[in-house]
C-alpha positions as CSV (number, residue, x, y, z in Angstrom):
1,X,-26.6,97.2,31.2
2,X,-25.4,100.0,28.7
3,X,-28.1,101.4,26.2
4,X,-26.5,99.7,23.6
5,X,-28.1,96.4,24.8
6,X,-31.8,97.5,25.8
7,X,-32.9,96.8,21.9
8,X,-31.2,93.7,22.5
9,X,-33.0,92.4,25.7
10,X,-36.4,93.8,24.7
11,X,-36.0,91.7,21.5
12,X,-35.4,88.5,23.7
13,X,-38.6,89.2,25.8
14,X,-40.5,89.9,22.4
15,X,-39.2,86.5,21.5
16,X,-39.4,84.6,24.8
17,X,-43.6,85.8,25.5
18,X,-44.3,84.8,21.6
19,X,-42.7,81.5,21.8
20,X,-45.8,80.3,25.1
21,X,-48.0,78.4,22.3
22,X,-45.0,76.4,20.7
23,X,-43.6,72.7,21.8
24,X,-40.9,72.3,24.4
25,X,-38.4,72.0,21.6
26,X,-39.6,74.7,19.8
27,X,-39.4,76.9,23.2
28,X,-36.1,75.9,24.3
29,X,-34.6,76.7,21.2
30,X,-35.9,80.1,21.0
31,X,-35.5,80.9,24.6
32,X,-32.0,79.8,24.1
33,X,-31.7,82.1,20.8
34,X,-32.9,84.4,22.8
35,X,-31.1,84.7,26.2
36,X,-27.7,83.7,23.7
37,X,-28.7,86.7,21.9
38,X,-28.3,88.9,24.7
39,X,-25.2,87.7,26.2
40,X,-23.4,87.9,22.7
41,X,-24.4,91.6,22.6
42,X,-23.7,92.2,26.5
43,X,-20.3,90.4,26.3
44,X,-18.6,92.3,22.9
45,X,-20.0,95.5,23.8
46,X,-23.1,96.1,22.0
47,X,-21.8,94.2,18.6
48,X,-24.6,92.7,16.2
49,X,-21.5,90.1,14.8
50,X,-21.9,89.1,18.7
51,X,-25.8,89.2,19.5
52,X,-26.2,86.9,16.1
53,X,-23.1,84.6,17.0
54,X,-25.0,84.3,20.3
55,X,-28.2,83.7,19.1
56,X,-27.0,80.6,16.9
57,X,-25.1,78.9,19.9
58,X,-28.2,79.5,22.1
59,X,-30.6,78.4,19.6
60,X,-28.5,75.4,19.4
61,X,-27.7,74.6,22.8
62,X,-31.7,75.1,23.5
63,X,-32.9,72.5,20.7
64,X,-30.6,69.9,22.1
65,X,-31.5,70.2,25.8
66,X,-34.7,69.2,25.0
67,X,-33.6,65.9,23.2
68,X,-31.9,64.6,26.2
69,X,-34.8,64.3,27.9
C-alpha cells in the first residue's frame, strides 16, 4: 500500500466502526462503500474519480446482499 491510499483506508475503518449501531442493510451498504472505496483508490493509483466510482458500486453491491437474504 502506497501513501497515496492510507487517507483512503483510514476513511473506510472511520466508516466501517461508525456504522456498529445501524441495521444489517444499513451496514452492508456502508461496509461495501467502504471496502469499494478503497479498492477504487488502490486499483487506479491513488485517484479520487476511482475511490468515489468504488464507493458507489460497493455501496451498491452491499445494500443488495442484504435483500437476498
Amino acid at each position: 500500500m502506497n501513501r497515496s491510499t492510507i487517507p483512503y483506508a483510514f476513511a473506510a475503518l472511520i466508516i466501517a466502526i461508525s456504522s456498529t449501531g445501524c441495521s444489517s442493510m444499513s451496514r452492508n451498504t456502508v461496509t461495501g462503500a467502504g471496502i469499494g472505496g478503497v479498492a477504487g483508490a488502490v486499483i487506479t493509483g491513488g485517484s479520487p474519480t476511482g475511490a468515489a466510482v468504488g464507493a458507489v458500486v460497493g455501496g451498491v453491491i452491499g445494500n443488495e446482499i442484504d435483500k437476498k437474504k
